[in-house]
N, CA, C and O of each residue as an XYZ file, in Angstrom:
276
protein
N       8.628    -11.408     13.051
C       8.673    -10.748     14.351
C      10.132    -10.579     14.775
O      10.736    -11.649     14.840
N      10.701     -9.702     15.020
C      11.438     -9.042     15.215
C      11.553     -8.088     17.275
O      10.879     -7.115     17.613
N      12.673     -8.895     18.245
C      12.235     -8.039     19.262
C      10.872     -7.951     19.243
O      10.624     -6.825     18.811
N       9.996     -8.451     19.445
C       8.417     -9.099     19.596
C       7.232     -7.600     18.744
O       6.025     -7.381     18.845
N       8.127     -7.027     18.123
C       7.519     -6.175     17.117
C       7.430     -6.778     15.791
O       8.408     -7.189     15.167
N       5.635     -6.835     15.185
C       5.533     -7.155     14.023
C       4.740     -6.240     12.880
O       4.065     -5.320     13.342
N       4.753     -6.390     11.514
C       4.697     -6.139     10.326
C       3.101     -6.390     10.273
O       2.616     -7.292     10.956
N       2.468     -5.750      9.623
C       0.724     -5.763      9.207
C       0.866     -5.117      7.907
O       1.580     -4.114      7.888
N       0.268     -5.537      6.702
C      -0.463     -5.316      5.709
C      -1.788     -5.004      5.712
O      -2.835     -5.652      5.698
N      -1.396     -3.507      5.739
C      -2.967     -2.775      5.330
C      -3.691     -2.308      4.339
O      -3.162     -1.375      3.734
N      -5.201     -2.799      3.803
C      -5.385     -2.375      2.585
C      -6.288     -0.792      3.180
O      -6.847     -0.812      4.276
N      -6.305      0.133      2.537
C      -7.254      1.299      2.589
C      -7.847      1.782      1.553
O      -7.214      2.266      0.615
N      -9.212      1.708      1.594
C      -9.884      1.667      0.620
C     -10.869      2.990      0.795
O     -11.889      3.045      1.482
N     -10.346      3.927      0.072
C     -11.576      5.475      0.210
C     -12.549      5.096     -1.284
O     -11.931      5.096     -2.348
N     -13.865      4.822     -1.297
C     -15.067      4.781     -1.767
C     -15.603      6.390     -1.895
O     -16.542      6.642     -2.651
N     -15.191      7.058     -1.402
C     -16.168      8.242     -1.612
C     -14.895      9.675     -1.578
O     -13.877      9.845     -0.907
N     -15.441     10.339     -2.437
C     -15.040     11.451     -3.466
C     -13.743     12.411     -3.022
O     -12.971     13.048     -3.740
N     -13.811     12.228     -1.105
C     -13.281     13.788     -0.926
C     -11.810     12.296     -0.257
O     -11.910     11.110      0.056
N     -10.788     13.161     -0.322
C      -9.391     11.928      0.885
C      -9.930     12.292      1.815
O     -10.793     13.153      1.991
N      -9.014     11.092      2.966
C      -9.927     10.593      3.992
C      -8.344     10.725      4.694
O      -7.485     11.218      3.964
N      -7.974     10.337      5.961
C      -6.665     10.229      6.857
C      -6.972      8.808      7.532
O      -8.036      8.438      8.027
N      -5.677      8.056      7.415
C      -5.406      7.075      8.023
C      -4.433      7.431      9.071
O      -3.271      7.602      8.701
N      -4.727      7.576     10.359
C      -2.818      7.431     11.180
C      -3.480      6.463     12.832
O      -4.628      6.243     13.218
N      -2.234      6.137     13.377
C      -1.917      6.086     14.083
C      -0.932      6.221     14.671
O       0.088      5.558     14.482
N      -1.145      7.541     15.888
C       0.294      8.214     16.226
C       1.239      7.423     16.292
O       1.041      6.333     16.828
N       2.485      7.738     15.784
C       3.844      7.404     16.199
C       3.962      6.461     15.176
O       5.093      6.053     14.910
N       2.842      5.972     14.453
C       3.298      4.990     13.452
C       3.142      4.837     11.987
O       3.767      4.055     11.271
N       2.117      5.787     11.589
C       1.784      6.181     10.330
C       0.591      7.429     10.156
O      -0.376      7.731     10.856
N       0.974      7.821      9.273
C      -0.058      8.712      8.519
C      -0.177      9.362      7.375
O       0.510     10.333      7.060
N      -1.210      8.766      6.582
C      -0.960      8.773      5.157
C      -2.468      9.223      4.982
O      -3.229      9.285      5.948
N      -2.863      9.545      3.646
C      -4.027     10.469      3.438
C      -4.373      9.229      2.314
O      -3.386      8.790      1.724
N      -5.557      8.694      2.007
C      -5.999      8.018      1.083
C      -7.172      9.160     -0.059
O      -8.262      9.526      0.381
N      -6.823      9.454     -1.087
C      -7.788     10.153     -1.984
C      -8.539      9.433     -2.046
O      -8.787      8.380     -1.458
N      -9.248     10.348     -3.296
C     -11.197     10.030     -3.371
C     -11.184      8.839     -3.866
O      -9.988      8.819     -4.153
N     -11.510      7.982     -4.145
C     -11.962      6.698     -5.257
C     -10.407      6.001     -5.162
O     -10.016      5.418     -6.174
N      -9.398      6.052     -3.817
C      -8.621      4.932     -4.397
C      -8.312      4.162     -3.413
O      -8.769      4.437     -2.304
N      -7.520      3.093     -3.573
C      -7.092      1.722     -2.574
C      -5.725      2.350     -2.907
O      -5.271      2.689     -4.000
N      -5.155      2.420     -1.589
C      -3.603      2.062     -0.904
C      -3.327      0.965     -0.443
O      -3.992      0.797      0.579
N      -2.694      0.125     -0.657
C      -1.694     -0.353      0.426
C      -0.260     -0.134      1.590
O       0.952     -0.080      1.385
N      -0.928     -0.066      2.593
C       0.829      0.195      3.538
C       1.174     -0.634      4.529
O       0.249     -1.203      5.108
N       2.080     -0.808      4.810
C       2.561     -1.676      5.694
C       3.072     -0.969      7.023
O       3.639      0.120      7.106
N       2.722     -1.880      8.077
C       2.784     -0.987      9.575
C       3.930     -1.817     10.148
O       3.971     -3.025      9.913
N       4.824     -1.243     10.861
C       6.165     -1.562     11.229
C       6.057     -1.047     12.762
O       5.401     -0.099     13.194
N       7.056     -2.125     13.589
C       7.362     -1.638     14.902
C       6.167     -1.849     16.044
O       6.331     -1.792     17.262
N       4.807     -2.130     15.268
C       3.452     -3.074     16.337
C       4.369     -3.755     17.110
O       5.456     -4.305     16.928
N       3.466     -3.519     18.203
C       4.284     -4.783     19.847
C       2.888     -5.364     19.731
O       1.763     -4.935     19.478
N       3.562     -6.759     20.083
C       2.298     -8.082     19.909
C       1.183     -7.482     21.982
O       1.685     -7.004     22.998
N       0.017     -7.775     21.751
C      -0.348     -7.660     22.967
C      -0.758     -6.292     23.031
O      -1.043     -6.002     24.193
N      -0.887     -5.431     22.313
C      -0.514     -3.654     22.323
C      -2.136     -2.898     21.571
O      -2.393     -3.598     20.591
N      -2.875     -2.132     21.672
C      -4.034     -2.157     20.997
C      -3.257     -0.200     20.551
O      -2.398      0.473     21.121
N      -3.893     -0.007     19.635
C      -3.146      1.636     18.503
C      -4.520      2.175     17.973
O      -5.385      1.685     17.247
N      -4.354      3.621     18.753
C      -5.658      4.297     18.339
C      -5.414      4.518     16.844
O      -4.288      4.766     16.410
N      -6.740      4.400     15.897
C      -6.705      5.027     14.967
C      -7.807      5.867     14.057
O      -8.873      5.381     13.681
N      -7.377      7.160     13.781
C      -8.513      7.920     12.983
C      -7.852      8.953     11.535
O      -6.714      9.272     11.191
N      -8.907      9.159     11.114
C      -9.299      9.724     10.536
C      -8.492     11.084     10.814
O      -9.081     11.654     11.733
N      -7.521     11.743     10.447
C      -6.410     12.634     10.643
C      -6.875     14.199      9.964
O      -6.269     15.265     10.072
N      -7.914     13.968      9.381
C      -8.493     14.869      8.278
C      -9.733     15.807      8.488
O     -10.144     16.910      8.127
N     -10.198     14.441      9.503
C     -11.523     14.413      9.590
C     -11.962     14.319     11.308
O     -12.499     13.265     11.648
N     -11.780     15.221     12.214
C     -11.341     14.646     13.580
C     -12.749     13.822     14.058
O     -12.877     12.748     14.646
N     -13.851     14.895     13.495
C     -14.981     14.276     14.094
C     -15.513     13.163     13.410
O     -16.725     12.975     13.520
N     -14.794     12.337     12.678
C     -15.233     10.820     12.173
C     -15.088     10.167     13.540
O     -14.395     10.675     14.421
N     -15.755      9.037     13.693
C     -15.669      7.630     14.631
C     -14.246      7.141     14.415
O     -14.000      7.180     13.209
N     -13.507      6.822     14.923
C     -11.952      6.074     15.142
C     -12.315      4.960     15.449
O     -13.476      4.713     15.779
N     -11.216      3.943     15.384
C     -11.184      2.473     15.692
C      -9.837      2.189     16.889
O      -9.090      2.951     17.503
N      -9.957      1.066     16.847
C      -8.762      0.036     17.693
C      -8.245     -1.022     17.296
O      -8.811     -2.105     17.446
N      -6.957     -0.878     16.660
C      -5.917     -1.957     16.032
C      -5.336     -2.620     17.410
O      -4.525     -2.163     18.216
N      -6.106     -3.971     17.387
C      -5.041     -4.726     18.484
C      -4.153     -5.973     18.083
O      -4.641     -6.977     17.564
N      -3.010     -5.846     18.326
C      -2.602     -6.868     17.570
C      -1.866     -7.858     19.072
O      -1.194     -7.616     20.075
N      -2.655     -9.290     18.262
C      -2.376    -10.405     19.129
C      -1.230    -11.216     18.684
O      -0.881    -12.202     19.334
């Protein structure tokens, strides 16, 4: 932790055929193809802070909420 910004290891795992979009604005966005695992690492998270994230590809997929404590 760094200035109360920290580092996350993310695995992404696309199971099915077509790429998929990982982002969350301002902090990443990377496209995972059909059948593979990425790893990336997220930089600059503020502890306490929750980061929309979807599917960049795909708008009308369900999105989540990265909160980091």
């Amino acid at each position: 932790s760094v200035d109360g910004a920290e580092k996350l290891a993310v695995k992404l795992v696309n199971t099915l055929a077509e790429p998929h979009g990982f982002e969350i604005e301002g902090v990443t966005k990377v496209e995972v193809m059909g059948n593979e695992t990425k790893e990336i690492i997220l930089t600059g998270l503020k502890k306490g802070k929750s980061y929309d994230v979807k599917c960049h590809l795909h708008p009308a997929h369900v999105g989540a909420k990265l909160v980091v404590k």
